[in-house]
C-alpha positions in Angstrom: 9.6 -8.0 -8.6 7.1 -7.9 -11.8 8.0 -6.7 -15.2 5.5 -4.5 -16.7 6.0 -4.0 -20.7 4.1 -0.5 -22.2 3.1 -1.1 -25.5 2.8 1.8 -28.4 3.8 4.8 -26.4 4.0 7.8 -28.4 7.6 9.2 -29.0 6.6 12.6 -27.5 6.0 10.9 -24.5 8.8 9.4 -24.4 11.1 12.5 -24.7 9.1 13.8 -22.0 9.7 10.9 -20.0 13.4 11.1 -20.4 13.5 15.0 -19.9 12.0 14.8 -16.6 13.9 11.8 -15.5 17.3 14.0 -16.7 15.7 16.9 -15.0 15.4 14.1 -11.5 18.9 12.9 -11.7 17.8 9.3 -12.8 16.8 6.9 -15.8 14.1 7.1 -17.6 12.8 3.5 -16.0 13.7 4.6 -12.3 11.2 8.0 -13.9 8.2 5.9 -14.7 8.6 3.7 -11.7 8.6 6.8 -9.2 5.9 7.8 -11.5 3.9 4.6 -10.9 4.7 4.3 -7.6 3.2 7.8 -6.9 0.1 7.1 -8.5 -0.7 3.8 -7.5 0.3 4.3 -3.6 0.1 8.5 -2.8 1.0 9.9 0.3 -2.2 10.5 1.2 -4.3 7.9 0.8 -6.1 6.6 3.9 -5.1 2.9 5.4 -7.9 0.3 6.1 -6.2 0.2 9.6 -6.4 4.1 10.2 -9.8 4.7 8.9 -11.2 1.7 11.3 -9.0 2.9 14.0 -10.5 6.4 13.8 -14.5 5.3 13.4 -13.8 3.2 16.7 -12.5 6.6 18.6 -15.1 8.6 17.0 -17.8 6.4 17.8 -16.2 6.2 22.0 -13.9 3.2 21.5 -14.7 0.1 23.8 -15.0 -0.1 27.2 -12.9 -2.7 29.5 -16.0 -5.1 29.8 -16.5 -4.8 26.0 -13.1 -5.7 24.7 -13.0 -8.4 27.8 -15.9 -10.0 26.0 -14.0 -10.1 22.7 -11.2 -11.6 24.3 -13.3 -14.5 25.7 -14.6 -15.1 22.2 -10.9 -15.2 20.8 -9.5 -18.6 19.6 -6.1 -18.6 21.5 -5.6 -22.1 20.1 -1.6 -21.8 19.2 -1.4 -22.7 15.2 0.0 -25.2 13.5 3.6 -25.0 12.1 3.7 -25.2 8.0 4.9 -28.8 7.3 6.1 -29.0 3.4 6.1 -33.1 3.7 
């Protein structure tokens, strides 16, 4: 995992840092890494997976001979195990 250092932080920020991290039942550092975590990756954001799933049923999907022609264009050549030699 990284290590993130936060320079210069003001000391009122701090206390409030700790006070809500006593007020959560953890440390201050498991605090500001729920706190990161939230705001980096929220509940809610929307998936690159999801959103092109969801244009591809709005717009009718694909029919059988469609995807069949996809499938004829696929490399199905097995890959190559990693050698580290």
């Amino acid at each position: 995992m990284a290590n993130v250092t936060v320079r210069n932080l003001p000391d009122a920020v701090h206390r409030a840092l700790r006070v809500r991290a006593a007020h959560h039942g953890r440390s201050t550092e498991a605090e500001i890494r729920a706190i990161l975590e939230m705001a980096a990756c929220p509940p809610e954001r929307v998936k690159l997976g999801s959103l092109m799933a969801s244009i591809a049923r709005e717009a009718g999907g694909l029919t059988d001979a469609e995807a069949e022609q996809f499938n004829q264009f696929r490399d199905k050549t097995p890959a190559e195990p990693m050698s580290f030699e």
